[in-house]
N, CA, C and O atoms as a GROMACS GRO file, in nm:
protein
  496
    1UNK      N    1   2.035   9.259   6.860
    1UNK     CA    2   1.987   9.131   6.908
    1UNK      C    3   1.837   9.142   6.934
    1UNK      O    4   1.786   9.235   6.998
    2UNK      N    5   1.762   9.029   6.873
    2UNK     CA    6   1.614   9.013   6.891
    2UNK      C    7   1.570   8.977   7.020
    2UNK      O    8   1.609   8.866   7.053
    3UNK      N    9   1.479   9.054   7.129
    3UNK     CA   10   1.433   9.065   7.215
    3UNK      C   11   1.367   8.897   7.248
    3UNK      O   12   1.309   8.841   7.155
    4UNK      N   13   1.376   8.843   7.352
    4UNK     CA   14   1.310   8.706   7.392
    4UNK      C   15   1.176   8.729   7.363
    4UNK      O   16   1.147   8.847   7.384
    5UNK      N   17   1.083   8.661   7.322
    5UNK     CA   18   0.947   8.642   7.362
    5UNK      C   19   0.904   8.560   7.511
    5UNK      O   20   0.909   8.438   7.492
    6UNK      N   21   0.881   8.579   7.588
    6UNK     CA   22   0.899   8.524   7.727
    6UNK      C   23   0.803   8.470   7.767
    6UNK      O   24   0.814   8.419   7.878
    7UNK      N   25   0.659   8.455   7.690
    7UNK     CA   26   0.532   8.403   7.663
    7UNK      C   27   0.591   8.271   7.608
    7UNK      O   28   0.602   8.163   7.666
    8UNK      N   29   0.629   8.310   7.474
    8UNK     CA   30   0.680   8.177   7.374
    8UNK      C   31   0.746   8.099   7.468
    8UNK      O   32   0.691   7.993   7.499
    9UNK      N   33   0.831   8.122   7.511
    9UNK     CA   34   0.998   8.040   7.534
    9UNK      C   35   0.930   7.920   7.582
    9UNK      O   36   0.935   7.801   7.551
   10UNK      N   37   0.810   8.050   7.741
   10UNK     CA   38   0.781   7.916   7.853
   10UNK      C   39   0.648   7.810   7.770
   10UNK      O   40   0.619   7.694   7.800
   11UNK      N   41   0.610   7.861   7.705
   11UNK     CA   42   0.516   7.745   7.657
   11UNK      C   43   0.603   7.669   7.563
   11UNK      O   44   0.562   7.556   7.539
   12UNK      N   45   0.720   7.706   7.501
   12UNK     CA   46   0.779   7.558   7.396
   12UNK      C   47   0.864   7.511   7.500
   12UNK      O   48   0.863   7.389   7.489
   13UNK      N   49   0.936   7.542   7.593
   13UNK     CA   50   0.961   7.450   7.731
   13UNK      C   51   0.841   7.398   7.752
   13UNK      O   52   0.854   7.291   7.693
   14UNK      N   53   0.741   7.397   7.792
   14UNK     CA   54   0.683   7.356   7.886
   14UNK      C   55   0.606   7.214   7.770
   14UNK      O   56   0.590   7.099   7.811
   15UNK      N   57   0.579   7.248   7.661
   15UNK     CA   58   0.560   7.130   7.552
   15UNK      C   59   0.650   7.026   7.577
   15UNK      O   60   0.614   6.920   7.629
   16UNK      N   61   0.841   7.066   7.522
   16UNK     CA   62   0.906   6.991   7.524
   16UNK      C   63   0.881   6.913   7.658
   16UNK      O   64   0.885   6.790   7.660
   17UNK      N   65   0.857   6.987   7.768
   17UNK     CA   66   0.871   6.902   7.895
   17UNK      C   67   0.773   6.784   7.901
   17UNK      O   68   0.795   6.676   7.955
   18UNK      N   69   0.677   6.819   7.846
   18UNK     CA   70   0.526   6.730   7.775
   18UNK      C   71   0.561   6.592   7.720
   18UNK      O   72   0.548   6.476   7.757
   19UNK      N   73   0.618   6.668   7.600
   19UNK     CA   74   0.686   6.567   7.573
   19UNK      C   75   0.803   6.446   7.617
   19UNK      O   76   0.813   6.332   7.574
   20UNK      N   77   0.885   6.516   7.719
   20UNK     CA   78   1.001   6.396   7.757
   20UNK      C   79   0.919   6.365   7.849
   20UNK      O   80   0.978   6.263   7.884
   21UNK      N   81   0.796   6.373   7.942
   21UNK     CA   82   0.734   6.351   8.055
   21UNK      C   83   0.677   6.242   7.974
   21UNK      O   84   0.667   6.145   8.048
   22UNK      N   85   0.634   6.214   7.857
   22UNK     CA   86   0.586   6.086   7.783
   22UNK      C   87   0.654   5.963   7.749
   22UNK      O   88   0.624   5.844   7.757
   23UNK      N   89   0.771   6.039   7.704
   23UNK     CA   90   0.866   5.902   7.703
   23UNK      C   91   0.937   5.848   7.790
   23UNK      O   92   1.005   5.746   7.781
   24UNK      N   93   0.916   5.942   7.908
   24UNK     CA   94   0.969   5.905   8.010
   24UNK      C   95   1.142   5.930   8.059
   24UNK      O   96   1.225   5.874   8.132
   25UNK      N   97   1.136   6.018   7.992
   25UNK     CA   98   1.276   6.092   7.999
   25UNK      C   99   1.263   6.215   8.108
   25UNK      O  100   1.236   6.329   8.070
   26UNK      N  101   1.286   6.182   8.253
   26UNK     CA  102   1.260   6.244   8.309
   26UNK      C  103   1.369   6.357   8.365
   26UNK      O  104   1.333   6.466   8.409
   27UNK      N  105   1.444   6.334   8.360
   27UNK     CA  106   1.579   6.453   8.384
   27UNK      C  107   1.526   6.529   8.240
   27UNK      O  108   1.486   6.644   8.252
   28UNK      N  109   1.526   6.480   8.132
   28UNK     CA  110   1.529   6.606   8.035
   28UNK      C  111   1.360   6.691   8.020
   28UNK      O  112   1.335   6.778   7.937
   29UNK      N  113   1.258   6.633   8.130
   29UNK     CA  114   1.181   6.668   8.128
   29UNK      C  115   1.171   6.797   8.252
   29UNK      O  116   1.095   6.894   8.259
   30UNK      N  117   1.256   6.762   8.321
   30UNK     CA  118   1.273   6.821   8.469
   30UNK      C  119   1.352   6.954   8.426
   30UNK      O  120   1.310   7.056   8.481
   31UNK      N  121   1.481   6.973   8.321
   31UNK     CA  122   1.519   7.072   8.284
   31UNK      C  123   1.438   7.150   8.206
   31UNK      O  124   1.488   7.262   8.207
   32UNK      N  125   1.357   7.151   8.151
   32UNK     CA  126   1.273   7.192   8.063
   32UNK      C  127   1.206   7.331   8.145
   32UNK      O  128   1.208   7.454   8.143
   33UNK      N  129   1.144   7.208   8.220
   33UNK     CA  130   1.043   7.265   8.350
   33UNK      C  131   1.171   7.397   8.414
   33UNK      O  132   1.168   7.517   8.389
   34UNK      N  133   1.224   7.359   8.457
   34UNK     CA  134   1.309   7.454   8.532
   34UNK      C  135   1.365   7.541   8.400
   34UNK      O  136   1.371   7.662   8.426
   35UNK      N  137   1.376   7.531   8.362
   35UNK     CA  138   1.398   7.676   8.241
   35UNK      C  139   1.296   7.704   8.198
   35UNK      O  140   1.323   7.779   8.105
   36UNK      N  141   1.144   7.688   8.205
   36UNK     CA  142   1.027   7.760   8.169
   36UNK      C  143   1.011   7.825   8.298
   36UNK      O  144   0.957   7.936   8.296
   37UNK      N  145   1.050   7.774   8.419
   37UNK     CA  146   1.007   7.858   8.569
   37UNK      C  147   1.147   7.982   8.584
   37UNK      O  148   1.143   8.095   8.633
   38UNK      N  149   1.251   7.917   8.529
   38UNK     CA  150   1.306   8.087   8.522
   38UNK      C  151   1.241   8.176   8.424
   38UNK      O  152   1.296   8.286   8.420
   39UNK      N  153   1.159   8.165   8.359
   39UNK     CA  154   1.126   8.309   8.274
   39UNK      C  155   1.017   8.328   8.324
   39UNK      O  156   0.962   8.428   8.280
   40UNK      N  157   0.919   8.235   8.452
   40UNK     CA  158   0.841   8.356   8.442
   40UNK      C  159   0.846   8.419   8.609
   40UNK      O  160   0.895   8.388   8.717
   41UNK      N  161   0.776   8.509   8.560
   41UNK     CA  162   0.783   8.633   8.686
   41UNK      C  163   0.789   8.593   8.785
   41UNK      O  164   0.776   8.471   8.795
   42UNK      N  165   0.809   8.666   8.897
   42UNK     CA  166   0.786   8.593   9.082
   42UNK      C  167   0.659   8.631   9.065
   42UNK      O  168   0.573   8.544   9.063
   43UNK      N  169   0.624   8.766   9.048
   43UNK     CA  170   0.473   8.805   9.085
   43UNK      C  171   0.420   8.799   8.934
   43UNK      O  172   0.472   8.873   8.851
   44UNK      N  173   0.321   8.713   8.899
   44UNK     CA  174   0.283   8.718   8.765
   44UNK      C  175   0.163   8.804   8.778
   44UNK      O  176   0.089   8.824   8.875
   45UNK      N  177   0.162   8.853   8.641
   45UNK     CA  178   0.044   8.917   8.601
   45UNK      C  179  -0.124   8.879   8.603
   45UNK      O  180  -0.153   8.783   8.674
   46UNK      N  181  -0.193   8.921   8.558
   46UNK     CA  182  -0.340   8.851   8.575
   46UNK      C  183  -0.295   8.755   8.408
   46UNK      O  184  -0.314   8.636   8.388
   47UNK      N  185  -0.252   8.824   8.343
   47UNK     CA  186  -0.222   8.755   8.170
   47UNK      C  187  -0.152   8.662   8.207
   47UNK      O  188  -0.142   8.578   8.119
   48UNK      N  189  -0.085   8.632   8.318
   48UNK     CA  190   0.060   8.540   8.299
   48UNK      C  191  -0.005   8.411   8.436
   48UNK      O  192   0.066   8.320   8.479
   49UNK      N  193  -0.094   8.427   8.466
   49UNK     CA  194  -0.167   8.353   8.556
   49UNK      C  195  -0.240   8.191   8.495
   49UNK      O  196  -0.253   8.088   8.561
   50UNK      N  197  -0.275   8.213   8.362
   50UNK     CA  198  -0.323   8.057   8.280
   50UNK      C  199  -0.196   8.030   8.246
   50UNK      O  200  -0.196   7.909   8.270
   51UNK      N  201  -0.039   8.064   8.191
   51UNK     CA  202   0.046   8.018   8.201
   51UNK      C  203   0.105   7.967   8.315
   51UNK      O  204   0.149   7.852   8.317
   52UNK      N  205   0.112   8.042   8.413
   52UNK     CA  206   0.117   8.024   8.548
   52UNK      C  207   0.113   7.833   8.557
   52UNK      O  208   0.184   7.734   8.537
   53UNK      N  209  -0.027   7.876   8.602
   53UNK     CA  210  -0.159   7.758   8.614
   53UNK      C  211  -0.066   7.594   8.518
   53UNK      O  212  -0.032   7.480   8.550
   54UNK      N  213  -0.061   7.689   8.383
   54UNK     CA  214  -0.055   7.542   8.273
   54UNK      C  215   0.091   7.475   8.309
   54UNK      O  216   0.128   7.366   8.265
   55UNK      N  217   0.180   7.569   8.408
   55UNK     CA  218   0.291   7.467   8.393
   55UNK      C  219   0.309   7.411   8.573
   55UNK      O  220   0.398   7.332   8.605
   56UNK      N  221   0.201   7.474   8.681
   56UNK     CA  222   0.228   7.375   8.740
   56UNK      C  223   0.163   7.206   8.750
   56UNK      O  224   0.193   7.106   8.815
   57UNK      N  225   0.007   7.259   8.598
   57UNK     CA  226  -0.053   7.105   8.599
   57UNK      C  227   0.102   6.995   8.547
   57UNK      O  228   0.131   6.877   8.567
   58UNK      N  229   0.172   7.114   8.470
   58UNK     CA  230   0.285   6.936   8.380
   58UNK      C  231   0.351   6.920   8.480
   58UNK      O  232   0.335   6.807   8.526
   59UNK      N  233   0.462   7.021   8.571
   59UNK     CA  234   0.480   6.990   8.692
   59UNK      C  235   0.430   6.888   8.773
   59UNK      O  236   0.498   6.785   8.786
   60UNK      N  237   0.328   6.899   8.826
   60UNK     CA  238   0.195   6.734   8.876
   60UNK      C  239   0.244   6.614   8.765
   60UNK      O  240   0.294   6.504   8.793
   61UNK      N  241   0.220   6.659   8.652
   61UNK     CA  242   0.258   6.564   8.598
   61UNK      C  243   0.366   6.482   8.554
   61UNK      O  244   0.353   6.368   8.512
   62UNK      N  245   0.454   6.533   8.564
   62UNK     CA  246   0.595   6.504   8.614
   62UNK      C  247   0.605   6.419   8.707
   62UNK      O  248   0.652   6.306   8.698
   63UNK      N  249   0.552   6.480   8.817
   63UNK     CA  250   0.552   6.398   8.965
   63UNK      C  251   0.496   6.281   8.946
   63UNK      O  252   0.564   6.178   8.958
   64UNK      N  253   0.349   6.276   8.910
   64UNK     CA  254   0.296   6.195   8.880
   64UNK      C  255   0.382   6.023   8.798
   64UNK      O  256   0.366   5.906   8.832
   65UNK      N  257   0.455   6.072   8.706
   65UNK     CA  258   0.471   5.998   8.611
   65UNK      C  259   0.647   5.975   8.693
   65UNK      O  260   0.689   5.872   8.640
   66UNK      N  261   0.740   6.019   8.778
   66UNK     CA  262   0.818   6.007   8.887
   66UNK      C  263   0.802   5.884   8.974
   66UNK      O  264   0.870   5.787   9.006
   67UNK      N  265   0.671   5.934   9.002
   67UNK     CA  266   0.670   5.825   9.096
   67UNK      C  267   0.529   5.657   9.084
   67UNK      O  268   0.508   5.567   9.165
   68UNK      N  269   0.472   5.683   8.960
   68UNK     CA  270   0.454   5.576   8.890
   68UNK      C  271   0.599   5.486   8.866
   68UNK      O  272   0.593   5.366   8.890
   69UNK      N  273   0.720   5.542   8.821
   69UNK     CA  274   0.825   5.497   8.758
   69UNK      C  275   0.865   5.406   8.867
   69UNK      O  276   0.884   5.284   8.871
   70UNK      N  277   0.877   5.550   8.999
   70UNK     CA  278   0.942   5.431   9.133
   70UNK      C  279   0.869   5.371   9.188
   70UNK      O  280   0.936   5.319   9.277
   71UNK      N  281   0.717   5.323   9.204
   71UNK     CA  282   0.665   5.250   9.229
   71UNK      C  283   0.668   5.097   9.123
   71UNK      O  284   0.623   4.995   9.174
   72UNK      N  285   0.709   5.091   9.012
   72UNK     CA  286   0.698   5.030   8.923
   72UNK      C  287   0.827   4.957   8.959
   72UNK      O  288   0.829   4.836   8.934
   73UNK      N  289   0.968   5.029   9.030
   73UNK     CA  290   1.086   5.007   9.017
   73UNK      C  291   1.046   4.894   9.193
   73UNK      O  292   1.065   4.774   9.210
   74UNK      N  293   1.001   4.975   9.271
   74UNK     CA  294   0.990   4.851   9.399
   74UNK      C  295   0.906   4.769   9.358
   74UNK      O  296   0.975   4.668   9.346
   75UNK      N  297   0.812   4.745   9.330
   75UNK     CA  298   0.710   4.627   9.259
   75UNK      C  299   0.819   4.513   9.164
   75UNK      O  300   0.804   4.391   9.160
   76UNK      N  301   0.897   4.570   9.113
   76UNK     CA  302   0.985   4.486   9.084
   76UNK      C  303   1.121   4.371   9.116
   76UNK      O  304   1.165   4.259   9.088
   77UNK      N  305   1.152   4.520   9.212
   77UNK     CA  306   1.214   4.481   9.352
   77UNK      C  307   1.144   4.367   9.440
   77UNK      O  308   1.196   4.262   9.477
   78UNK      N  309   1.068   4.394   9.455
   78UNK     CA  310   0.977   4.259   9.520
   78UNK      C  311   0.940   4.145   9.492
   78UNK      O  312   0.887   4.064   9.568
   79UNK      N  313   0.981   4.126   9.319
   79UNK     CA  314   0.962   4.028   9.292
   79UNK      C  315   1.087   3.892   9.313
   79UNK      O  316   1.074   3.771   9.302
   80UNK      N  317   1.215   3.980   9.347
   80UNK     CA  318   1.329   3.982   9.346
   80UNK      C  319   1.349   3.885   9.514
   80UNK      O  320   1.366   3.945   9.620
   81UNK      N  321   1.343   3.752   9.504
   81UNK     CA  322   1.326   3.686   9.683
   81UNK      C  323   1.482   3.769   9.768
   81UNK      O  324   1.463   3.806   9.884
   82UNK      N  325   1.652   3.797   9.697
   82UNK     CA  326   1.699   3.822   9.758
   82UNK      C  327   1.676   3.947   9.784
   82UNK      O  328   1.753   3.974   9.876
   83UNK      N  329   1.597   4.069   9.748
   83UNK     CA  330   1.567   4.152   9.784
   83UNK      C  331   1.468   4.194   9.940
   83UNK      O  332   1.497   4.288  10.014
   84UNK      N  333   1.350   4.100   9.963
   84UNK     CA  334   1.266   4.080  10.119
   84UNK      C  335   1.336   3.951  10.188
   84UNK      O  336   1.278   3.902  10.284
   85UNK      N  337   1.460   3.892  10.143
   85UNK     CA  338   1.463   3.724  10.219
   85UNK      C  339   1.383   3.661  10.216
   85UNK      O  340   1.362   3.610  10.327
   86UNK      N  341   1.297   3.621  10.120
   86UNK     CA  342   1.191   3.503  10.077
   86UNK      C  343   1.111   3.513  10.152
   86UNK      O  344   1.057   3.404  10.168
   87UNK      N  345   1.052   3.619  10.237
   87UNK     CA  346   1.008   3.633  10.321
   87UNK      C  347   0.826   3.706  10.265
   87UNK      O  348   0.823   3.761  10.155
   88UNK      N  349   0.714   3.701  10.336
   88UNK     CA  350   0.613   3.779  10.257
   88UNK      C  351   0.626   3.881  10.370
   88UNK      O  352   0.645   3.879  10.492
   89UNK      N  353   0.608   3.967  10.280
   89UNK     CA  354   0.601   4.146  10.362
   89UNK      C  355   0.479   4.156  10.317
   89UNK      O  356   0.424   4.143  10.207
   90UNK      N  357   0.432   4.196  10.484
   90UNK     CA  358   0.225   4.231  10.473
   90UNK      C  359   0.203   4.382  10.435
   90UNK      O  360   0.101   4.442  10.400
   91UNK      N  361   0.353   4.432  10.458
   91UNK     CA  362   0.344   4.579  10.423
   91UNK      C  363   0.419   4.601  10.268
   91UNK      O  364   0.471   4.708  10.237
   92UNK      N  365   0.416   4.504  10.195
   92UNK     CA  366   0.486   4.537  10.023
   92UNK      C  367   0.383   4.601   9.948
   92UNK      O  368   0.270   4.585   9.994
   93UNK      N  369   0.392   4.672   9.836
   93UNK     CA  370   0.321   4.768   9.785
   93UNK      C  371   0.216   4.621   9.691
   93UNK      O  372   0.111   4.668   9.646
   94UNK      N  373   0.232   4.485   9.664
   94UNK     CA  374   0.145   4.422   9.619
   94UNK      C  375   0.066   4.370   9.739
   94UNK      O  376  -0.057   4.359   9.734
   95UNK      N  377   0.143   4.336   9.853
   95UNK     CA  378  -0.025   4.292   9.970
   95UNK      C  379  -0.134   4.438   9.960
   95UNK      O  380  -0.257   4.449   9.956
   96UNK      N  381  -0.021   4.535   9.957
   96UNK     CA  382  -0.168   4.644   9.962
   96UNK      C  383  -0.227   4.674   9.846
   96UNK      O  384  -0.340   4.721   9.832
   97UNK      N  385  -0.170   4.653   9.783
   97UNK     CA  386  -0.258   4.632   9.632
   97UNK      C  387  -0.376   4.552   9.682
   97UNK      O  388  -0.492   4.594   9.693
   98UNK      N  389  -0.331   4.428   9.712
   98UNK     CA  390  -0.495   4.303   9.706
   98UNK      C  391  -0.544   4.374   9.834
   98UNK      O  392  -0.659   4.331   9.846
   99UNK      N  393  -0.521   4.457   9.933
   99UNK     CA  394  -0.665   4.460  10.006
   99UNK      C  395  -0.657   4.592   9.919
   99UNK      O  396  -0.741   4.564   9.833
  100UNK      N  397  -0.625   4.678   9.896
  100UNK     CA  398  -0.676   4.796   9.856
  100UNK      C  399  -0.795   4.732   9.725
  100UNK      O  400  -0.912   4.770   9.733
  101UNK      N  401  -0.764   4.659   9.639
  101UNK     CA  402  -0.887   4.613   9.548
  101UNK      C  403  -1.007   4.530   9.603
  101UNK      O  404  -1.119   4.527   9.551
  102UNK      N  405  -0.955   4.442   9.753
  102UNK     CA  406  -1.078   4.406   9.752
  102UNK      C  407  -1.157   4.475   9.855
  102UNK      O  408  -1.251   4.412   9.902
  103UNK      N  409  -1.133   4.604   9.902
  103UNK     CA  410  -1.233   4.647  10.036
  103UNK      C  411  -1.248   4.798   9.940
  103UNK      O  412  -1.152   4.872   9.917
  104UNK      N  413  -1.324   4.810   9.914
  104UNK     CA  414  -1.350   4.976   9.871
  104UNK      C  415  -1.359   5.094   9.984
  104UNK      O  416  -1.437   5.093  10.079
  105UNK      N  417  -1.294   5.161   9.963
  105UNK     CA  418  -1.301   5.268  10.075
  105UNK      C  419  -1.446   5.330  10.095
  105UNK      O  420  -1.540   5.352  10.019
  106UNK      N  421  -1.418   5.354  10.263
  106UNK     CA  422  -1.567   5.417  10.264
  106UNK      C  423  -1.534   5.579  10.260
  106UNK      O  424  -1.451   5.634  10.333
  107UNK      N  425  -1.631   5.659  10.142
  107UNK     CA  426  -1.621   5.788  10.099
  107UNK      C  427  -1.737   5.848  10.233
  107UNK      O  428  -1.840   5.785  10.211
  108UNK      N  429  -1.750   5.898  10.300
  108UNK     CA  430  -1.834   5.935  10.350
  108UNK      C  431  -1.899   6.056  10.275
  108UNK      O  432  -1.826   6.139  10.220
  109UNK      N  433  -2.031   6.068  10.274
  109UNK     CA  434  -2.160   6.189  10.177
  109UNK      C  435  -2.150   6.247  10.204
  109UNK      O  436  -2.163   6.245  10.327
  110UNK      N  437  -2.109   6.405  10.133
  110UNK     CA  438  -2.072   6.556  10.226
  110UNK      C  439  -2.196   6.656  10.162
  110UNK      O  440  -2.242   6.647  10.048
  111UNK      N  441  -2.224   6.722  10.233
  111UNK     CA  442  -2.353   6.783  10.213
  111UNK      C  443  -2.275   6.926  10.230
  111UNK      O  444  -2.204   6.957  10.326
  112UNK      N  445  -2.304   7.007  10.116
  112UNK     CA  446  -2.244   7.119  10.127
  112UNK      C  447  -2.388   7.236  10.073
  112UNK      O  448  -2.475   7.233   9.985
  113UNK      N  449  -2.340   7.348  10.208
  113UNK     CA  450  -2.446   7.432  10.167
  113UNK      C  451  -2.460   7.510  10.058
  113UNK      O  452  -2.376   7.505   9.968
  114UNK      N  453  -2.559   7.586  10.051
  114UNK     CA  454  -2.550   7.729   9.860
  114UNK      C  455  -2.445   7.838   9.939
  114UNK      O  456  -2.476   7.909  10.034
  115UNK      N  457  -2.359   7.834   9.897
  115UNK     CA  458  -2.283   7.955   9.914
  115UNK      C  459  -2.378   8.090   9.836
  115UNK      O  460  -2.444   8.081   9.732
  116UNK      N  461  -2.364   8.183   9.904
  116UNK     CA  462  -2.444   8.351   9.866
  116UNK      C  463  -2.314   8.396   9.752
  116UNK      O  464  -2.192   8.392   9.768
  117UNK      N  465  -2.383   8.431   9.651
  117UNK     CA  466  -2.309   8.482   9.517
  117UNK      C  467  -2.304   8.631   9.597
  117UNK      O  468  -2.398   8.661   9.671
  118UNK      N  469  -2.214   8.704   9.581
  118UNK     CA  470  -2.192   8.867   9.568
  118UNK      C  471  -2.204   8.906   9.704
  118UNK      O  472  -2.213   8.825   9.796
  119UNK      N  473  -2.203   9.052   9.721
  119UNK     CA  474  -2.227   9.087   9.869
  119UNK      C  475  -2.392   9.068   9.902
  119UNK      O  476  -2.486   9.060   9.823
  120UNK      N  477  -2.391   9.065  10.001
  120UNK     CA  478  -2.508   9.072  10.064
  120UNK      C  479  -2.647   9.175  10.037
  120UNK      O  480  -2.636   9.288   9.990
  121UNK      N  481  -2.760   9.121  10.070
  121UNK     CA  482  -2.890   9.209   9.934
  121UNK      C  483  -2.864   9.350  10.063
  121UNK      O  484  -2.911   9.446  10.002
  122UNK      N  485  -2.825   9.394  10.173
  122UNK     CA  486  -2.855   9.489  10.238
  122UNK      C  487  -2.716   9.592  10.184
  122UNK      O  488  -2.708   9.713  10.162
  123UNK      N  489  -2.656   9.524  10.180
  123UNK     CA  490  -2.537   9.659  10.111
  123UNK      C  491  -2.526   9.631   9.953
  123UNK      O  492  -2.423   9.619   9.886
  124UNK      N  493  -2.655   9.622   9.914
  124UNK     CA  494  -2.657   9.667   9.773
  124UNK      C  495  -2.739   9.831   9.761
  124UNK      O  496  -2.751   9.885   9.651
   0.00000   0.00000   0.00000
C-alpha cells in the first residue's frame, strides 16, 4: 500500500473546501476542513506552518460566508410582518443598517512608535 502524501491530501481538502465555501455548500465545505485538520500535526513544523496559516484563512472564510448566509436568512425574516408582529424593531439588523450607513464611525489616529530592529547596539 502507497504511503499518504499528507502535504497533498490537506491542500486538495482544503481547495475542495474553497470550493463548496463558493457555492455555498456549507456542511460539505465544513467536512473538508475537518479532514484537512486531521492530517495535520498538533505541533507543526516550521515547513507545515504556511499550510498551517493557509487553512485557518479558508476556515475565516467559512465563517465568514456562515454567517453572511444567516444574516441574509434574518434580513429576510424581517421582512416577514408575522415574524416582529408588524411591529418596527429599532434593534432589526436593517434599522442598524440605516444608521450604521449614515453616521461613519469615528476611527480615532493611532500614532505608533519605530520599534528597534534586533538586539540592542550595546550587546552587539
Amino acid at each position: 500500500m502507497k504511503d499518504i502524501d499528507r502535504t497533498s491530501w490537506i491542500q486538495n481538502a482544503a481547495n475542495l473546501a474553497l470550493y463548496y465555501i463558493a457555492e455555498y455548500e456549507l456542511p460539505q465545505a465544513e467536512h473538508c476542513l475537518n479532514a484537512a485538520d486531521l492530517f495535520m500535526p498538533r505541533e507543526p513544523s516550521d515547513a507545515d506552518k504556511d499550510l498551517c496559516c493557509t487553512l485557518d484563512l479558508i476556515w475565516a472564510k467559512y465563517y465568514h460566508r456562515l454567517m453572511k448566509l444567516n444574516r441574509d436568512v434574518a434580513v429576510e425574516m424581517e421582512k416577514d410582518s408575522s415574524f416582529k408582529g408588524g411591529k418596527e424593531d429599532p434593534y432589526s439588523l436593517q434599522a442598524c443598517d440605516r444608521v450604521v450607513l449614515k453616521e461613519k464611525p469615528h476611527v480615532p489616529k493611532a500614532r505608533f512608535e519605530r520599534l528597534p530592529i534586533g538586539p540592542p547596539r550595546d550587546e552587539i
